[in-house]
C-alpha positions in Angstrom: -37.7 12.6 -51.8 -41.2 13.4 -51.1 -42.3 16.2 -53.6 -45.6 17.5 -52.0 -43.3 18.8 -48.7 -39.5 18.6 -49.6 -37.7 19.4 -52.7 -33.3 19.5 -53.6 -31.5 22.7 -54.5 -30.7 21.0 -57.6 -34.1 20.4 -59.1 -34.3 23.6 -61.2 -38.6 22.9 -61.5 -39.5 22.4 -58.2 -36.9 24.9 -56.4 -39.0 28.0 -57.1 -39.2 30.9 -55.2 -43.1 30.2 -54.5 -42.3 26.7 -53.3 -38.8 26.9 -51.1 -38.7 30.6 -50.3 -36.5 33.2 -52.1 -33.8 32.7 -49.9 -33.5 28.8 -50.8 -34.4 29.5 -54.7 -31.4 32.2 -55.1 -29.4 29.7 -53.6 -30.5 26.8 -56.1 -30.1 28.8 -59.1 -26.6 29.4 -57.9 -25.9 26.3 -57.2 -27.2 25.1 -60.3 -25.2 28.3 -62.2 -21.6 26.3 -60.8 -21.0 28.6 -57.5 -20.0 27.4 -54.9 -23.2 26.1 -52.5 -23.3 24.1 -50.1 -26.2 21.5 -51.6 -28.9 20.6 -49.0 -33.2 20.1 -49.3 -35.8 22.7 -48.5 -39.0 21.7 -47.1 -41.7 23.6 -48.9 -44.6 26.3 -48.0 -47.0 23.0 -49.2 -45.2 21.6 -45.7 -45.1 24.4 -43.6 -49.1 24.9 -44.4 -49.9 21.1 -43.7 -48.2 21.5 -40.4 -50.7 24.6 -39.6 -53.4 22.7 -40.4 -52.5 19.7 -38.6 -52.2 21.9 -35.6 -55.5 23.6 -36.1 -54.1 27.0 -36.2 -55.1 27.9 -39.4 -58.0 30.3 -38.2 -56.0 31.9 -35.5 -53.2 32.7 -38.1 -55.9 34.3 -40.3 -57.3 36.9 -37.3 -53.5 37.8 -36.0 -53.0 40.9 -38.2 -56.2 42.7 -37.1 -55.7 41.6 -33.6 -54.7 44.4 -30.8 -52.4 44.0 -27.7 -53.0 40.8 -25.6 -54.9 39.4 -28.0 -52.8 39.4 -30.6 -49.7 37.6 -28.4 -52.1 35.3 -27.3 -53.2 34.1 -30.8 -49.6 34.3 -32.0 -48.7 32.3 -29.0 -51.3 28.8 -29.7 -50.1 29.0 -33.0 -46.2 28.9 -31.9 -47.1 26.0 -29.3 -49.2 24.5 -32.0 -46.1 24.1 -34.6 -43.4 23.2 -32.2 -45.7 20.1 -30.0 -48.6 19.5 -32.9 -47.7 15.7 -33.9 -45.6 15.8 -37.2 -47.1 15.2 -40.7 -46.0 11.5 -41.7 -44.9 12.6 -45.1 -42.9 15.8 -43.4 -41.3 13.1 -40.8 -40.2 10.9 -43.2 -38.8 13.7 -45.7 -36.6 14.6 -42.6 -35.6 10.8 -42.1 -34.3 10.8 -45.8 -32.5 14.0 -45.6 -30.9 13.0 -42.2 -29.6 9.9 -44.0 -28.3 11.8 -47.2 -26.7 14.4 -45.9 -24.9 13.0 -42.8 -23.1 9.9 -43.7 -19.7 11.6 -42.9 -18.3 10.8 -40.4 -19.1 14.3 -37.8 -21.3 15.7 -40.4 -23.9 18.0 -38.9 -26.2 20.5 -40.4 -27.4 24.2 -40.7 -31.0 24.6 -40.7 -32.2 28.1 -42.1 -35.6 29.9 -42.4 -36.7 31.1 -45.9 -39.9 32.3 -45.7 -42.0 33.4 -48.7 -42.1 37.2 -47.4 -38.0 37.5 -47.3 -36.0 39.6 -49.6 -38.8 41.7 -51.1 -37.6 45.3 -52.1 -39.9 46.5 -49.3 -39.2 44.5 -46.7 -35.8 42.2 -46.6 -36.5 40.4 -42.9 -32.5 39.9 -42.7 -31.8 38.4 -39.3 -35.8 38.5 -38.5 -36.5 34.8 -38.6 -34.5 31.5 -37.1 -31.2 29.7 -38.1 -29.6 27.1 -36.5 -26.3 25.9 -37.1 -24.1 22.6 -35.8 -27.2 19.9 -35.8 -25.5 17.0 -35.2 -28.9 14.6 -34.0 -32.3 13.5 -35.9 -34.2 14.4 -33.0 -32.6 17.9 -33.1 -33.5 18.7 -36.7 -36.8 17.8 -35.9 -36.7 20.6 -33.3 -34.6 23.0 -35.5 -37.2 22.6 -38.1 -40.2 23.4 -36.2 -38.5 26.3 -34.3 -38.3 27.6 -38.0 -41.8 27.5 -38.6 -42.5 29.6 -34.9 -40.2 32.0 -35.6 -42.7 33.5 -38.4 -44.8 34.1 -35.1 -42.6 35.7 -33.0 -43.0 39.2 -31.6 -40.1 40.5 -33.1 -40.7 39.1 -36.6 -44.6 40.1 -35.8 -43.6 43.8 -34.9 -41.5 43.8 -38.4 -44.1 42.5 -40.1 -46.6 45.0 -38.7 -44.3 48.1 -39.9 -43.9 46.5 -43.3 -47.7 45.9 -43.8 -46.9 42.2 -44.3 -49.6 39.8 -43.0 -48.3 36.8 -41.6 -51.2 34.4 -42.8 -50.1 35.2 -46.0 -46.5 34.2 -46.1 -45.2 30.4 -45.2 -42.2 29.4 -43.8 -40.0 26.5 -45.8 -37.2 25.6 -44.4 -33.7 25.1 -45.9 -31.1 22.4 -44.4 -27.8 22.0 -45.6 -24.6 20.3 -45.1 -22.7 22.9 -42.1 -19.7 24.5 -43.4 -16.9 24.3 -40.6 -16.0 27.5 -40.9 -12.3 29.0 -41.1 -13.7 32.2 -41.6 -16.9 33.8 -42.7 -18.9 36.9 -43.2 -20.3 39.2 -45.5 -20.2 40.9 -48.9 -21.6 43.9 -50.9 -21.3 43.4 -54.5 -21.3 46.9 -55.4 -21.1 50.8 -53.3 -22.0 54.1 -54.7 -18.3 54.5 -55.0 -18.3 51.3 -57.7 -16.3 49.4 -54.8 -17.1 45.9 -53.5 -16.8 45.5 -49.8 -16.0 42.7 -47.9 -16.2 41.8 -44.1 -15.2 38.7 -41.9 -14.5 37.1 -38.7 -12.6 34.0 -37.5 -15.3 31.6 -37.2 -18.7 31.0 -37.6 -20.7 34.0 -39.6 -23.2 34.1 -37.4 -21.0 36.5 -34.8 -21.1 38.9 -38.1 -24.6 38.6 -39.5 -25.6 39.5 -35.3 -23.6 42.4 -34.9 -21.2 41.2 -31.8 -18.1 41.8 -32.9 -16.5 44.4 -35.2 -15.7 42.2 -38.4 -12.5 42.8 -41.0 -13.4 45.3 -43.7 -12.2 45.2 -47.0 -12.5 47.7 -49.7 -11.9 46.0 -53.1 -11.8 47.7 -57.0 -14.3 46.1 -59.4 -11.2 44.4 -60.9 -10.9 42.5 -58.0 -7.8 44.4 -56.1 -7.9 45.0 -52.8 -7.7 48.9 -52.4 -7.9 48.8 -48.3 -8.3 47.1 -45.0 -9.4 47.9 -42.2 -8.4 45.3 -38.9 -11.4 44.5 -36.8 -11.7 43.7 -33.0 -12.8 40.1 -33.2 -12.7 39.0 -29.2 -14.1 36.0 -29.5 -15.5 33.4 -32.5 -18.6 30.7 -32.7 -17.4 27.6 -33.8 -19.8 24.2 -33.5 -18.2 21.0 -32.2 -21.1 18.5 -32.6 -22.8 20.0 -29.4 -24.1 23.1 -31.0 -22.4 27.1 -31.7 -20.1 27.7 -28.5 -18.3 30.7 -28.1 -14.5 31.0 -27.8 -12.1 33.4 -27.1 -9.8 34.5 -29.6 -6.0 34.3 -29.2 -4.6 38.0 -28.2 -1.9 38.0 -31.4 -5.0 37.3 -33.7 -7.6 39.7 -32.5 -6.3 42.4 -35.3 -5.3 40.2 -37.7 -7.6 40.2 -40.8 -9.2 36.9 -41.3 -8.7 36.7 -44.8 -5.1 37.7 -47.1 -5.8 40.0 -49.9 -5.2 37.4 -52.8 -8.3 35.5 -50.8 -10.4 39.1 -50.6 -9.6 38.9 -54.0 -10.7 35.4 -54.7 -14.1 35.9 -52.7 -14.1 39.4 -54.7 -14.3 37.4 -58.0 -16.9 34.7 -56.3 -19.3 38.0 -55.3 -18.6 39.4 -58.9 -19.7 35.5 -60.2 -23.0 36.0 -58.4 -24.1 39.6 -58.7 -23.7 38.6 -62.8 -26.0 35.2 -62.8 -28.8 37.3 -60.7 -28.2 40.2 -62.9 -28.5 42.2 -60.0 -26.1 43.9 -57.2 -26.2 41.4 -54.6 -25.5 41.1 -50.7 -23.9 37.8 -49.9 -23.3 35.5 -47.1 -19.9 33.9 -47.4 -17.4 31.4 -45.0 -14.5 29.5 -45.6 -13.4 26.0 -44.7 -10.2 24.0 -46.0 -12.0 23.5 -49.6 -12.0 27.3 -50.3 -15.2 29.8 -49.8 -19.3 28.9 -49.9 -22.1 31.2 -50.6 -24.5 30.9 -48.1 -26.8 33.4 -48.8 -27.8 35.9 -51.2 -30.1 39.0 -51.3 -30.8 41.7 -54.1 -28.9 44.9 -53.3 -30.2 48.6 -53.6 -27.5 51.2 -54.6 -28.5 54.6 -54.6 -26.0 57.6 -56.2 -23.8 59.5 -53.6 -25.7 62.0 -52.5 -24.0 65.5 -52.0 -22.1 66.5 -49.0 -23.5 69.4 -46.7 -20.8 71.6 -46.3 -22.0 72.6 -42.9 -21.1 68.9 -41.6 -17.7 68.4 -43.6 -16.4 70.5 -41.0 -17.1 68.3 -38.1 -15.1 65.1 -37.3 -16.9 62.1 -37.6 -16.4 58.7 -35.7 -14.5 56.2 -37.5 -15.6 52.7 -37.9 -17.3 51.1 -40.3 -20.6 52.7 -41.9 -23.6 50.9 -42.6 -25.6 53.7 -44.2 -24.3 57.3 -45.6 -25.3 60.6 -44.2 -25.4 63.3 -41.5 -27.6 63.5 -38.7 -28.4 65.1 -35.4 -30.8 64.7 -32.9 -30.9 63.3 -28.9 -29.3 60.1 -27.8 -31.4 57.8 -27.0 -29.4 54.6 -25.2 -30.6 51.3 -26.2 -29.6 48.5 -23.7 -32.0 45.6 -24.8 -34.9 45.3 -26.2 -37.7 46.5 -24.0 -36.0 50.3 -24.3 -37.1 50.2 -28.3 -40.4 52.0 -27.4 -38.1 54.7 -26.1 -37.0 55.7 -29.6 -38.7 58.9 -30.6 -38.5 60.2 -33.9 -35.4 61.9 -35.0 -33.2 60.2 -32.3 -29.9 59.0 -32.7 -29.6 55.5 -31.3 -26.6 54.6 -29.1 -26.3 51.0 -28.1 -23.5 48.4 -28.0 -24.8 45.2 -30.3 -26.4 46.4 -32.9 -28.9 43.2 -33.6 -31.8 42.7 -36.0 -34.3 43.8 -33.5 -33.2 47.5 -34.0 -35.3 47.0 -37.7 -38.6 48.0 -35.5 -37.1 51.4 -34.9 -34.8 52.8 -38.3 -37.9 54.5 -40.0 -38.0 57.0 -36.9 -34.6 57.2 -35.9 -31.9 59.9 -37.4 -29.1 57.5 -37.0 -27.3 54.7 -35.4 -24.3 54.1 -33.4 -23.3 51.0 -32.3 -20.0 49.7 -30.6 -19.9 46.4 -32.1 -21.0 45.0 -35.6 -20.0 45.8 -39.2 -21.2 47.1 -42.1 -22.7 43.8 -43.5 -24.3 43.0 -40.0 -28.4 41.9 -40.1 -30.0 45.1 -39.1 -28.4 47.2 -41.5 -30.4 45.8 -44.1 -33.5 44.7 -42.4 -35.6 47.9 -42.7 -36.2 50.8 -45.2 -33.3 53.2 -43.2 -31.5 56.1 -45.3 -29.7 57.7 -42.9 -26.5 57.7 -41.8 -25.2 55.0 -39.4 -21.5 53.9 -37.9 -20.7 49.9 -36.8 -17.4 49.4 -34.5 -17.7 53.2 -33.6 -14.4 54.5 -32.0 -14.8 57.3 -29.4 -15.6 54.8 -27.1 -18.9 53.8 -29.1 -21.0 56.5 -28.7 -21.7 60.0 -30.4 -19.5 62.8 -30.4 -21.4 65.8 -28.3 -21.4 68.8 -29.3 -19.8 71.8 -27.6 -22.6 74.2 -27.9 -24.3 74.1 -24.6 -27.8 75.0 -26.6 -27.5 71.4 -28.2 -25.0 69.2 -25.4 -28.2 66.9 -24.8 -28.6 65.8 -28.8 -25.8 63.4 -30.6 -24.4 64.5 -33.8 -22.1 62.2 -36.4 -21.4 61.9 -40.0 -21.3 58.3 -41.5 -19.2 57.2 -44.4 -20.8 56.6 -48.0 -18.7 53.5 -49.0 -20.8 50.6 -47.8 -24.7 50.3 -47.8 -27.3 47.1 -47.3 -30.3 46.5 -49.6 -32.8 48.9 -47.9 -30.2 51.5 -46.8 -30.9 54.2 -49.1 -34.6 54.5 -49.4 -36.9 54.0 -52.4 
């Protein structure tokens, strides 16, 4: 391996959060605590910054915080089309070429390709779902590409807007990159290690995780007692799955008779309960986890800290109103106008106060859960990427019944606003506020 730009999971001295991200050093020390990770090589921030300077971007990197508007894209642009056509640093190239080798001398092994940039997982600021991953690389020349889309995505407008409302400045974070062997994926999803209501929550798909982490379909939810016992759960509508042939993630319809049927059996929830319970123990910290599952049993694919805040009182007032059912990704009450988000471009539209309506609810939503009241979204889950990608205390509902959008009230002084209560069992790492 070539130290200066590349480094293994399982070298405790060089797999430091400063080096390989925080996402990739969590990883390592778990991997290197027994749990189950799949082992892989991270190229550093040291590579990431040579690749800047070979593309001579480094002073435009510097001046895109305090630029405005145009010029701001445009800077962010050059330094994009800098790291993805910029010729590749020899030592970076042939770090790549060693890796390729190592980890795919199976026969159809390919390989998941993940960001882990130095500004990730702060307490502030988690960037879940902000940056690039790329899953089923099954071709040198692809990881090349993979790699270098990594490195862009630090400069892309949605991860520059985040930035922007988090006060993070882009030149001062770096962008290692973590490649693994892929995980064919049974099942997969995600896991809160720890609720207000001392539970540990659970969610999954068929599939690659990828479908959860993005909010497109309603996952499985499991509630499950700190002794590992499954107390509840609730069926998801999981329509279709991703699964990766060799040719890259391909969606797939799932079979009618399994759309309902919970990915995982309750002596598995309690297996992965145990795994979750393994992890949030070696950090010493509640934890948020990315799991799947393949023929060998379950892999941690990621892991976050996790903020827990008490349960907070209930307003009286609101207990008697129905709320929507589905599964809750904040805890709370709130009222204010609908505002209908159908992609992207309608974020702007989000006034303070609203409540946001929209079908997928994906990580680009993180721009706009300081101002809004609340969030209602027809598919996703409580463990999906937006959830826990911005400092958001209010109340929120995934997979919301009622057709997927707020109940309105009957009073005809208040018909135009959108009014809901969201459960208090399941919360990411920024959704209760400082």
């Amino acid at each position: 391996m070539f130290p200066d730009v590349a480094v293994r999971l399982t070298d405790a001295d060089a797999a430091t959060a400063e080096r390989v991200g925080p996402k990739a050093a969590t990883l390592a020390r778990l991997h290197r605590a027994g749990l189950p990770v799949p082992d892989g090589v991270c190229l550093t921030a040291g590579a990431y910054r040579r690749q800047v300077a070979l593309g001579d971007v480094a002073d435009a990197a510097q001046r895109v915080a305090e630029a405005q508007g145009l010029e701001g894209r445009r800077l962010a642009l050059s330094i994009r089309l800098a790291l993805t056509r910029a010729a590749l640093d020899p030592a970076i190239g042939a770090a790549l070429d060693t890796a390729w080798r190592r980890m795919t001398s199976g026969a159809g092994a390919q390989l998941a390709v993940r960001s882990s940039a130095s500004c990730e997982d702060a307490a502030s600021a988690s960037f879940a779902g902000q940056f690039e991953t790329f899953l089923g690389i099954a071709d040198r020349a692809d990881l090349g590409t993979a790699v270098r889309a990594c490195w862009a995505s630090l400069w892309s407008p949605r991860a520059l807007r985040y930035m922007r409302a988090s006060q993070v400045d882009p030149a001062a974070s770096a962008m290692p990159v973590l490649i693994q062997g892929m995980v064919e994926a049974e099942a997969a999803g995600g896991a809160f290690s720890l609720t207000p209501d001392e539970h540990i929550v659970l969610t999954g798909a068929w599939g690659l995780g990828s479908a959860v982490a993005q909010g497109e379909v309603v996952p499985d939810r499991y509630l499950v007692r700190r002794d590992a016992s499954v107390e509840a759960v609730e069926p998801g509508r999981k329509e279709h799955l991703i699964v990766s042939t060799g040719d890259g993630p391909r969606w797939r319809a799932v079979e009618p008779e399994r759309v309902e049927v919970p990915c995982l059996t309750n002596a598995e929830a309690s297996t992965l309960a145990r795994l979750v319970l393994e992890a949030e123990s070696e950090l010493g910290s509640a934890v948020e986890l990315e799991w799947a599952k393949d023929r060998q049993g379950f892999w941690i694919l990621q892991s976050r800290p996790l903020r827990v805040e008490p349960r907070g009182a209930t307003d009286e007032v609101w207990s008697r109103h129905p709320a929507l059912t589905g599964q809750p990704a904040g805890s709370g009450w709130g009222t204010g106008p609908a505002c209908l988000i159908l992609d992207e471009r309608d974020l702007d539209r989000v006034a303070t106060g609203s409540i946001v309506v929209t079908q997928v609810g994906g990580p680009a939503l993180a721009v706009v859960l300081g101002r809004a009241a609340g969030v209602v979204a027809e598919l996703g889950g409580s463990t999906s990427h937006w959830r826990g990608s911005a400092a958001f205390q209010r109340c929120s509902a995934r997979g919301a019944r009622r057709g997927g959008s707020p109940r309105e009230p009957r009073s005809p002084s208040t018909a135009s606003r959108a009014s809901f209560a969201g459960s208090t069992d399941a919360f990411g790492p920024d959704a209760f506020g400082p």
